[in-house]
C-alpha positions, 0 to 999 in steps of 0.5 A, spaced: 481 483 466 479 476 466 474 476 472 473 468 473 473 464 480 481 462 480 483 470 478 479 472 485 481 467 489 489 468 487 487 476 488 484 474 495 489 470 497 494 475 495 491 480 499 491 477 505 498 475 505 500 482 504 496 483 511 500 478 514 506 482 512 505 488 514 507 487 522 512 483 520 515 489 515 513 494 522 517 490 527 523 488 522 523 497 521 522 497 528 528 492 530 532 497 525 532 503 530 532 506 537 527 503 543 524 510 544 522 510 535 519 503 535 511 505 536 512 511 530 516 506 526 511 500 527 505 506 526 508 508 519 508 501 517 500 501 518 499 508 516 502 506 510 497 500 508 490 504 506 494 510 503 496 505 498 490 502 497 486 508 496 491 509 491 491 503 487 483 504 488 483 512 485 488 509 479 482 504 478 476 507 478 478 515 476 484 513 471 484 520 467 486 523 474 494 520 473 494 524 467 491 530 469 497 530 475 503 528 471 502 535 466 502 539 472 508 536 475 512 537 469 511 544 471 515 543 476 
């Protein structure tokens, strides 16, 4: 990956939309349900957040492991 100046200013830029997005997402889901479901709704759109960062970080940092767990899904 091409690591220069403009390439981590777009990744940046792009990150902080996506954290810019994320109540946006939570309210949209919560105007979706009931009065009473709105804070679960509006958490999981949160809780969500890091779970896919670490994914993507593990992916990057360890790819074998996604390789390692495919096979012992195609057991199942």
């Amino acid at each position: 990956m091409n690591t220069d100046g403009s390439t981590v200013t777009w990744i940046l830029c792009v990150s902080a939309l996506v954290m810019l997005m994320t109540p946006g997402v939570g309210f949209f889901y919560g105007g979706l349900v009931r009065k009473k479901s709105f804070i679960s709704i509006f958490t999981l759109s949160f809780i969500t957040l890091p779970l896919v960062i670490f994914q993507w970080c593990s992916d990057r940092l360890f790819p074998g492991i996604r390789w390692r767990y495919l096979r012992i899904a195609r057991k199942f």
